[in-house]
C-alpha positions in Angstrom: -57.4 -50.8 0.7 -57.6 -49.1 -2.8 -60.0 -49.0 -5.6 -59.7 -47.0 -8.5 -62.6 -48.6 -10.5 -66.2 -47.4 -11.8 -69.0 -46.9 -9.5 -70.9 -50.0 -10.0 -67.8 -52.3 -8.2 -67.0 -49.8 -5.8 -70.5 -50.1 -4.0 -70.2 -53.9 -4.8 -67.0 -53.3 -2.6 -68.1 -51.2 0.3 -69.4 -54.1 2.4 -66.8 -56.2 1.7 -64.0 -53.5 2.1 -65.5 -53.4 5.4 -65.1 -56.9 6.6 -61.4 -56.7 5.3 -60.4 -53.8 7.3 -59.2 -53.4 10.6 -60.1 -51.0 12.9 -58.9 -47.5 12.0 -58.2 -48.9 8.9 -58.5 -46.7 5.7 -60.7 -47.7 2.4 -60.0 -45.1 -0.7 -61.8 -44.9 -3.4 -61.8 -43.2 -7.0 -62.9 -43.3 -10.1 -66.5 -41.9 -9.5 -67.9 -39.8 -12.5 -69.8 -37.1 -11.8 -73.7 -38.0 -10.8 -72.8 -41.3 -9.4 -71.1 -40.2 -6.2 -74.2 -40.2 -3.6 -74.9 -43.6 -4.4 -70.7 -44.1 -3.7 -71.4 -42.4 -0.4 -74.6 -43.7 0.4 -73.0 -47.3 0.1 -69.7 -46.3 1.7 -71.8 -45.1 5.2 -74.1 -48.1 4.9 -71.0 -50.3 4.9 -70.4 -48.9 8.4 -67.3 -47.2 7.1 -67.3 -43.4 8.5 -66.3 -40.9 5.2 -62.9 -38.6 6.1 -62.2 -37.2 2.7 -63.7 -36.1 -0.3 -62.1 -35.2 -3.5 -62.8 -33.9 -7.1 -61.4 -33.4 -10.1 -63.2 -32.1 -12.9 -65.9 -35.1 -13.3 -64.3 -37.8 -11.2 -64.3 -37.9 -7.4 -63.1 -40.1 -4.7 -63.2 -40.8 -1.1 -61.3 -41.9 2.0 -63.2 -43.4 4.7 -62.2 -45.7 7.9 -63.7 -48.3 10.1 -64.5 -46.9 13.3 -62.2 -47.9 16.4 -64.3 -50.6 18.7 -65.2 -48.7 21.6 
């Protein structure tokens, strides 16, 4: 799943990107300015979703994360 949207929908998004994944699958965001992306993460991690990447670019950043494998 892919969003490349502001940071208000993407944390709208996490717990729902959640649900719609399947295990091991990937969620990647972008389109996070600069100040907002602890709240990105902090919603990301609180979805369950476990964060893999990180990127920036100037003032925007974005993430990969997965849902964890049942054990």
């Amino acid at each position: 799943m892919l969003a490349n949207i502001v940071a208000d929908v993407i944390i709208a998004l996490c717990a729902d990107a959640a649900a719609w994944l399947a295990p091991g699958g990937s969620f990647i965001c972008s389109g996070v300015i600069d100040g907002r992306e602890d709240e990105v993460l902090a919603a990301i991690e609180a979805a369950g979703l476990r964060v893999t990447g990180r990127r920036q670019t100037d003032n925007w950043h974005s993430f990969t994360a997965m849902k964890n494998m049942p054990v």
